[in-house]
C-alpha positions in Angstrom: 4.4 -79.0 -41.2 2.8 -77.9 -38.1 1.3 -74.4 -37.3 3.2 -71.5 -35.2 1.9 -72.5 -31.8 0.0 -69.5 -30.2 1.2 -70.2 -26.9 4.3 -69.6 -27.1 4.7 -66.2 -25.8 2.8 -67.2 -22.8 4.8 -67.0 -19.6 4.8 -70.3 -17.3 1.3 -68.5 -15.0 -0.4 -67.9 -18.3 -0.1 -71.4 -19.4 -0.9 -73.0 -16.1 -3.9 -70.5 -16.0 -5.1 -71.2 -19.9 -4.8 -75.1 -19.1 -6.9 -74.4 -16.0 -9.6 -72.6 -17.9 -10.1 -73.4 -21.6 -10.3 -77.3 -22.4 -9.8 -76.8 -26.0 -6.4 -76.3 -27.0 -4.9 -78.9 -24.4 -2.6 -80.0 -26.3 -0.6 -77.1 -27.4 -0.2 -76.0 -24.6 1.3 -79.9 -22.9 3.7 -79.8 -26.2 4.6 -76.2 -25.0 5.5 -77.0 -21.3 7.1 -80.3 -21.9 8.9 -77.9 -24.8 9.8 -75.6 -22.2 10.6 -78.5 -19.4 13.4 -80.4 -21.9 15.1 -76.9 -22.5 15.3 -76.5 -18.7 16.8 -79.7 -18.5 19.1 -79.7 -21.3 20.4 -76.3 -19.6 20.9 -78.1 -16.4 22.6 -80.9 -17.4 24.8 -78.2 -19.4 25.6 -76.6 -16.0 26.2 -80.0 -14.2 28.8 -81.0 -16.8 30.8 -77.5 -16.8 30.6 -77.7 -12.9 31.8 -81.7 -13.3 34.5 -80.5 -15.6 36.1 -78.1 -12.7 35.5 -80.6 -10.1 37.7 -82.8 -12.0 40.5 -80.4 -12.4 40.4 -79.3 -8.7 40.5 -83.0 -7.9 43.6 -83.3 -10.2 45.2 -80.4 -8.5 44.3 -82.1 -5.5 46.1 -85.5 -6.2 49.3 -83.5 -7.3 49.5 -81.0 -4.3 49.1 -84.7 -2.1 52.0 -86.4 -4.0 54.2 -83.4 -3.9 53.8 -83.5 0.0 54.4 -87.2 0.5 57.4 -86.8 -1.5 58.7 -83.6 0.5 58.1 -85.7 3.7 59.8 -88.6 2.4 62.8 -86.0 1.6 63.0 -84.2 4.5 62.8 -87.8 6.6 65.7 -89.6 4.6 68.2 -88.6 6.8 66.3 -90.2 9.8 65.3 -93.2 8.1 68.8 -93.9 7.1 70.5 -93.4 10.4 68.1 -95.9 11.5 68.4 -98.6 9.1 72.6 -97.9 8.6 
């Protein structure tokens, strides 16, 4: 089992600045910001999904608010349509 890593409490700056300036300890701090990188992106594609998930339902909304139209047209036109064709 690995060690607590000591970097991190670091905020983003402080790692960028540690990697600039000390050579040893590279690699804790690369697991750290590709640590921090996936949890970003897990969190985004979190976001994206809820926001997909309302997009759908506005979309269904949508399609029935369409459909009830045409069929209110189609109503409201019978009369016409029939006194043409009879």
């Amino acid at each position: 089992m690995e060690g607590k890593n000591p970097y991190a409490d670091y905020s983003d700056e402080q790692l960028i600045g540690e990697a600039k300036t000390v050579f040893t300890g590279q690699g804790a701090i690369l697991a750290e910001v590709m640590r921090r990188l996936k949890d970003t992106i897990e969190e985004q594609n979190r976001e994206a999904k809820l926001l997909g998930n309302r997009i759908w339902w506005l979309n269904l909304l949508l399609l029935l608010f369409t459909i009830g139209i045409f069929l209110l047209t189609v109503i409201l036109a019978w009369p016409t349509i029939r006194g043409i064709l009879g």
